[in-house]
N, C-alpha and C positions, 0 to 999 in steps of 0.2 A: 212561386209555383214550379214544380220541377216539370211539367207535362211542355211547359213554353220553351218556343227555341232561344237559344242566348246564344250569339254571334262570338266565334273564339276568339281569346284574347290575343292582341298582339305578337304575346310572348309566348303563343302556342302553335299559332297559325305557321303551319308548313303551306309552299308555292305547292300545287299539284305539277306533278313529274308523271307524265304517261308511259305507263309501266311497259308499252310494246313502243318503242319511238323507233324510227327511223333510223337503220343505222348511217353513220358519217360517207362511209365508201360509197352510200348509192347516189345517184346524181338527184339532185330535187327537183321538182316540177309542179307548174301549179296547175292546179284541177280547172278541169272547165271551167265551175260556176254559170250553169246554161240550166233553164228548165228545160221540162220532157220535151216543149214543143218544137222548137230548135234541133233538138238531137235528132226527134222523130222525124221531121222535115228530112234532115243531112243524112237520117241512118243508113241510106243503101249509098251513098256515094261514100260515107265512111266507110262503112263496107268493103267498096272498092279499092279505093285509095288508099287503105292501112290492111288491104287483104295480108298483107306478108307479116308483118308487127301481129296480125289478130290471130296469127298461125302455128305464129313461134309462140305466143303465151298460151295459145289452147296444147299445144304440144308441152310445153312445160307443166302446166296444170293437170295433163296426163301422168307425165310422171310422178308430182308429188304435191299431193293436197294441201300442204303447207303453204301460209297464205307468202309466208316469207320467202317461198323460193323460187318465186315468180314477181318480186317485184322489181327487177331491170325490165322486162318483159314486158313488163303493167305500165312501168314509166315510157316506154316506147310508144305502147298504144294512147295514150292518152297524148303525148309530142304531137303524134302523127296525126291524129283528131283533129287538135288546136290548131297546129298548120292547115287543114284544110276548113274550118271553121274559118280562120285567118283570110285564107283565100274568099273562101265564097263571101262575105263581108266585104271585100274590099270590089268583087267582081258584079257581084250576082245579087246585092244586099235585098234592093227593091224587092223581086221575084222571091227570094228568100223569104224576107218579111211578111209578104202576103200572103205565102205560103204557111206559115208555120203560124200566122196569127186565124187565118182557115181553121188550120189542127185544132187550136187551144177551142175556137169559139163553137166546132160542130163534133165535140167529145172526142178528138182523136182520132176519127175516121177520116181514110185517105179515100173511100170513093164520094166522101161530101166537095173534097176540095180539088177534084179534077183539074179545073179550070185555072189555077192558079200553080199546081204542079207542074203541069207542060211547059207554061212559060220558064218556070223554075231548070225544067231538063233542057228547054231549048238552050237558056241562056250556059248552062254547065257547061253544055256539048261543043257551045260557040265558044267561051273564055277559057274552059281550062280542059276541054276534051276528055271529058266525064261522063258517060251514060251510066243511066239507071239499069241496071237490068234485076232483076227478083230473083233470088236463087229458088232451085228448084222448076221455075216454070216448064210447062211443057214444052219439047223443042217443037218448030217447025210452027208454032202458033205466037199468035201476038201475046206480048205480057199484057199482065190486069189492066196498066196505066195508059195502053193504049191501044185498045178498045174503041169502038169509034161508036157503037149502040151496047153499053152496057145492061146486065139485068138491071143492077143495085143502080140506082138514082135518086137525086135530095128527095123528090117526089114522087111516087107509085101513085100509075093511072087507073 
């Protein structure tokens, strides 16, 4: 039957060679390997923590939409991540955990998982002198996460 697949023969079969590879001179680094829930958890302390790394690749990415000419820039930010991934793991894991397994379990909403956040920012603040702060908020008011009667709650009275 010509329609069926037939596996190439030996003496045909080329290795696959990815045609955009990496060139030699950049330094390698390996990816997270994290789902969304974890990131989402860390994302404002990443935030903070690799403000500088996330400044110089958006500045790079201004000048030139070429995915190639920002990745020293792209390697930094992702270092700079896993270092503080690194950290909160070894400091904060508990608080972490319950925090970002909250995320996965109430669709990703950060006003479902209050409760488990603060512990989360307390223990930041105490180990590695990390606040949360929300960009954008308004000044001179409390941010969203600490709110002490919010509107949004698991349950509406």
């Amino acid at each position: 039957m010509s329609g069926t697949y037939q596996a190439p023969s030996a003496s045909t079969a080329k290795p696959y060679i990815e045609p955009a590879s990496i060139p030699d001179e950049l330094p390698k680094v390996n990816e997270i390997g994290t789902t969304s829930g974890p990131l989402k958890s860390a994302a404002f302390f990443i935030g903070a923590y690799c403000k500088e790394y996330n400044e110089d690749f958006m500045l790079c990415k201004a000048e030139d939409r070429d995915p190639a000419h920002c990745l020293k820039e792209g390697r930094r930010v992702t270092r700079c991540a896993t270092d503080l991934l690194t950290k909160m793991r070894e400091n904060c894991f508990a608080q972490w955990d319950a925090h970002w397994q909250c995320l996965e379990k109430n669709n990703q909403e950060y006003y479902l998982c209050r409760k488990p956040e603060r512990t989360l920012n307390q223990c930041m603040f105490e180990r590695l002198g990390l606040v949360k702060t929300v960009p954008g908020s308004p000044e001179g008011q409390p941010q969203i996460h600490e709110k002490e009667r919010p509107i949004y709650k698991a349950m509406q009275k």
